[in-house]
C-alpha positions as CSV (number, residue, x, y, z in Angstrom):
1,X,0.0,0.0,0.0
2,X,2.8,2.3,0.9
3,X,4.6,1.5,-1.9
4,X,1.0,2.4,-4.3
5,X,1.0,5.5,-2.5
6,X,4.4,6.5,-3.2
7,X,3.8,5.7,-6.8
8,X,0.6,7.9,-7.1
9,X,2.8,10.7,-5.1
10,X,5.2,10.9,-7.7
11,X,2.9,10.4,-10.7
12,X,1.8,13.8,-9.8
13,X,4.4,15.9,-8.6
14,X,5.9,14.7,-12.5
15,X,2.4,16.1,-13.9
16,X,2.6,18.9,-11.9
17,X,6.1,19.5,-13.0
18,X,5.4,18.8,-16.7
19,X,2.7,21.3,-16.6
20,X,4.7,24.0,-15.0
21,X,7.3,23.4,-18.1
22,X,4.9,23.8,-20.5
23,X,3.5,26.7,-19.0
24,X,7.1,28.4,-19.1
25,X,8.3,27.0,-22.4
26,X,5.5,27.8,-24.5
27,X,2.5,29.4,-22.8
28,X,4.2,31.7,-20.3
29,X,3.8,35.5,-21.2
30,X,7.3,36.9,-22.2
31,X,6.4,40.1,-24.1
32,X,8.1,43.2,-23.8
33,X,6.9,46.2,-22.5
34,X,5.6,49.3,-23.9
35,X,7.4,51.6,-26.1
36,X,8.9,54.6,-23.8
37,X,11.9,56.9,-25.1
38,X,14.3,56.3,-22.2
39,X,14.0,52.4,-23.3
40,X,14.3,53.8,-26.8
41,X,17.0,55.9,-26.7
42,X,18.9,53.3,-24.1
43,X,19.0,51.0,-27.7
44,X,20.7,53.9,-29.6
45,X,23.3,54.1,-27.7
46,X,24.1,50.8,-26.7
47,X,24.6,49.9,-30.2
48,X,27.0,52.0,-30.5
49,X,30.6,49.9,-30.9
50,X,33.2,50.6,-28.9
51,X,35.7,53.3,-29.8
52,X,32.6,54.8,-32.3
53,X,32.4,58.3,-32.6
54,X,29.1,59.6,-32.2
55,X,27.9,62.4,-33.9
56,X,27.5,65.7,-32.3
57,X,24.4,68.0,-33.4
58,X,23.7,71.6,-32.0
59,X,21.0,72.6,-30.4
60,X,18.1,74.6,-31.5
61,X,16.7,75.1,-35.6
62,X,19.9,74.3,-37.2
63,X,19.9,70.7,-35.0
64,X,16.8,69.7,-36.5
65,X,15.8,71.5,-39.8
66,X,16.4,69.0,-42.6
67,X,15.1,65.5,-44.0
68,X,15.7,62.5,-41.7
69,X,15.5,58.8,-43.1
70,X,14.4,56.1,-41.3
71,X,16.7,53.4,-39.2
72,X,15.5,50.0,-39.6
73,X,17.9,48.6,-37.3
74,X,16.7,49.8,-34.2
75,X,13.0,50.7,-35.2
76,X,10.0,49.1,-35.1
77,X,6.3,49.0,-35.2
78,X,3.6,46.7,-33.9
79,X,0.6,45.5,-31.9
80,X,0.1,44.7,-28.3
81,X,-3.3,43.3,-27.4
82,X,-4.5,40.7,-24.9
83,X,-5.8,37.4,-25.5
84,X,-7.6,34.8,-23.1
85,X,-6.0,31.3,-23.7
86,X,-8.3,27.8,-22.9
87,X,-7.5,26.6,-19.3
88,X,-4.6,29.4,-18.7
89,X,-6.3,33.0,-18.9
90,X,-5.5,36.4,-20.1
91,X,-1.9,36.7,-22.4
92,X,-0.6,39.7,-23.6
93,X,0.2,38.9,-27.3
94,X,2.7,41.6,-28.8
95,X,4.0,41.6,-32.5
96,X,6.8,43.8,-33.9
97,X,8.2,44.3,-37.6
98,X,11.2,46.3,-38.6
99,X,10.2,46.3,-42.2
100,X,9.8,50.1,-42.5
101,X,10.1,53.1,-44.7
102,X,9.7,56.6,-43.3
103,X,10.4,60.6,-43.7
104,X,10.8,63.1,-41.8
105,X,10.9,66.3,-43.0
106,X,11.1,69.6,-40.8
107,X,11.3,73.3,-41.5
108,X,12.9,75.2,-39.1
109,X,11.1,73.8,-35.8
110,X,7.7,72.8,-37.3
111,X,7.2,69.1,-39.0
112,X,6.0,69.2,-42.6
113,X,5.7,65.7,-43.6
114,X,6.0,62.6,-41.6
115,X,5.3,59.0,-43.4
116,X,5.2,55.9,-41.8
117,X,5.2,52.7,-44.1
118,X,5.2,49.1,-42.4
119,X,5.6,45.4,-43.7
120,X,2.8,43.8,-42.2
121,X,3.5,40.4,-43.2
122,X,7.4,40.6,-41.4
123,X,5.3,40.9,-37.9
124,X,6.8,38.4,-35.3
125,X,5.6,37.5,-32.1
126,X,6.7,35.0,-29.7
127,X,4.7,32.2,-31.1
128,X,5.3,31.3,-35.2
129,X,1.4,30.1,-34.8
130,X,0.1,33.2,-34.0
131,X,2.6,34.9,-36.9
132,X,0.7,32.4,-39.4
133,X,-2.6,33.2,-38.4
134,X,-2.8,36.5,-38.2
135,X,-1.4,36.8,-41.9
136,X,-4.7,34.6,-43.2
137,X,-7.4,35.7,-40.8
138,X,-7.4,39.6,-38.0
139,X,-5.1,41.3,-39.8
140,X,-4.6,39.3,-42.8
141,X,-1.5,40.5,-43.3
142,X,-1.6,38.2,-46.9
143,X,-4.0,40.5,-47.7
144,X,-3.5,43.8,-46.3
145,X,0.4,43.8,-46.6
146,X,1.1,47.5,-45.5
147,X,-0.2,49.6,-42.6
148,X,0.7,53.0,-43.3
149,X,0.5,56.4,-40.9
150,X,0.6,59.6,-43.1
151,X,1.2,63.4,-41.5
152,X,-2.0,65.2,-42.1
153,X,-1.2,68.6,-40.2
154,X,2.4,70.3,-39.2
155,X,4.0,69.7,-36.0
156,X,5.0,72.7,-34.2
157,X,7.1,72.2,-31.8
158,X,8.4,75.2,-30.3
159,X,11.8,75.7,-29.3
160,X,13.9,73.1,-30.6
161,X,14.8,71.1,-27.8
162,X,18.7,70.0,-26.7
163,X,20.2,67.0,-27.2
164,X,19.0,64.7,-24.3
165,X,15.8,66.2,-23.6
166,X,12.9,64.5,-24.1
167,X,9.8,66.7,-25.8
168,X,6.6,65.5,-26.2
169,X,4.2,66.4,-29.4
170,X,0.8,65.2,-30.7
171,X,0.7,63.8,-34.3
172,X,-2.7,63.9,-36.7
173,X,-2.6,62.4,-39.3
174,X,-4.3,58.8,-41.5
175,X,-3.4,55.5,-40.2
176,X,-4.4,52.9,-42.6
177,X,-4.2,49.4,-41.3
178,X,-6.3,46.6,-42.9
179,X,-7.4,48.3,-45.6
180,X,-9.1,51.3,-43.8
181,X,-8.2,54.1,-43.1
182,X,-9.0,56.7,-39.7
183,X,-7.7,60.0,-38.9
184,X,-6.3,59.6,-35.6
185,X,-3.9,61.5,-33.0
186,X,-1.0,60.2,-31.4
187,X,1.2,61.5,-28.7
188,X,5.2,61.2,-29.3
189,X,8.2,61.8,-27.1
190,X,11.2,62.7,-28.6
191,X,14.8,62.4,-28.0
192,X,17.8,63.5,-30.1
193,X,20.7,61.9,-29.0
194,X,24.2,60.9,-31.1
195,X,22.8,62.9,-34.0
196,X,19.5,60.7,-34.3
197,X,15.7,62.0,-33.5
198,X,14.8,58.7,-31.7
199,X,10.5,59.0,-31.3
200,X,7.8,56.8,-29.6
201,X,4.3,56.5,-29.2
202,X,0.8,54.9,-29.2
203,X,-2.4,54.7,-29.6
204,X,-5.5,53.0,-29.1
205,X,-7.0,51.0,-31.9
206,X,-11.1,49.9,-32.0
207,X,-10.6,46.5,-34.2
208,X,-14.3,47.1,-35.3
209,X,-13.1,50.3,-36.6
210,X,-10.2,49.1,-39.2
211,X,-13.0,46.1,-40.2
212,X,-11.1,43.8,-38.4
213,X,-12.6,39.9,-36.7
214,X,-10.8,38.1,-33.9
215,X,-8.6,35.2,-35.0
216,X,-10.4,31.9,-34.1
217,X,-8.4,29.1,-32.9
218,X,-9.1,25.8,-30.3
219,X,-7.1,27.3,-27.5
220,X,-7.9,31.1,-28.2
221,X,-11.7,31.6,-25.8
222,X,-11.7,35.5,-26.4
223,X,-9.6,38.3,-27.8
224,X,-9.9,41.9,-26.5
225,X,-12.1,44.2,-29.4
226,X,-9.1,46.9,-28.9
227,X,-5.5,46.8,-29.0
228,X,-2.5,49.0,-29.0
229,X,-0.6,50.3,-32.3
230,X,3.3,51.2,-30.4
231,X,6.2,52.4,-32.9
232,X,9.9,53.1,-31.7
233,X,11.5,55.2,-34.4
234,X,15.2,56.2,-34.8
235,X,15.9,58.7,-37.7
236,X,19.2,59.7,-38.9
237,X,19.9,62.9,-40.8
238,X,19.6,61.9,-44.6
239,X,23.1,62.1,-46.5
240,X,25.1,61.0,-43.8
């Protein structure tokens, strides 16, 4: 009998352990946070190799008039929305792409033109399922390749700020994702630092509101009806 009992015992402390290593190799929640410019600007400079010289810019107008081109390397744009998961509960799914094409274009301190083009279908996640799915059903990312944010009125932004300092603006403009397009307004902070404008933000997206269904899967009970559209954008001065 004692023996039985020791068998049952450790049938399920190895269950228990088997589900606790499933939980933290494939269902745990390891997404990273939410865009913010000191996390932003922290991934400038790190990049920088060692015994790199870093570029120097002035402050005020003649530190930021100009056109600035886009940094793929350490920019980004993507989704953040939570997800309830059969028999585990509410995730936090979050999918990034660095497939972008932007513009920047600034006349003495005010913004003329801003353009934001992303690859849709290079989003990543931490789960390759998801990735698929979302290209042939939500997003459809097959379908709907490019989400897109266009500068509808100039930024004004005062006194241009020094290097270091973090401002923070509002940008109008057209966000296009799935197909559909909404004017919307989203704050930014801003950061130049090493010679780069390095910019964050986000904003609330309605899913209903860019004609967009939840994904339907066995394990996936519910999906929130709004997300999060985050960007972390580095520019560097174009001709350099």
């Amino acid at each position: 009998m004692k023996r039985r009992t020791k068998i049952i015992v450790g049938m399920v402390a190895a269950l228990v352990v088997a589900a606790g290593s499933f939980y933290w190799f494939v269902l745990r929640s390891d997404a990273p946070p939410p865009v913010d410019i000191e996390s932003a600007v922290e991934s400038v400079t790190s990049s920088t190799a060692p015994g790199e010289v870093t570029t120097t810019v002035a402050a005020g107008v003649e530190g930021v008039a100009g056109t600035w081109l886009i940094e793929p390397a350490n920019s980004f744009v993507g989704y953040r929305v939570k997800e309830e998961l059969a028999n585990i509960g509410f995730f936090e799914a979050v999918g990034r792409t660095s497939g972008l094409d932007s513009t920047i274009v600034i006349d003495g301190t005010t913004v003329n033109s801003m353009d934001l083009l992303a690859d849709m279908t290079a989003l990543s996640s931490n789960d390759s399922r998801r990735d698929g799915a979302i290209k042939r059903q939500a997003l459809e990312s097959n379908a709907f390749p490019e989400a897109s944010f266009i500068l509808t009125t100039p930024i004004d932004i005062g006194v241009a700020p020094d290097p270091g300092v973090t401002a923070s603006f509002a940008a109008t403009g057209d966000l296009t994702i799935h197909g559909v397009t909404n004017t919307v307004t989203i704050p930014l902070d801003a950061q130049m630092v090493d010679g780069k404008i390095v910019v964050v933000g986000s904003a609330p997206v309605v899913f209903a509101d860019y004609g967009i269904d939840p994904p339907s899967a066995a394990i996936v009970l519910s999906v929130e009806d709004t997300g999060v559209f985050e960007f972390q954008l580095v520019f560097g001065r174009s001709g350099q």
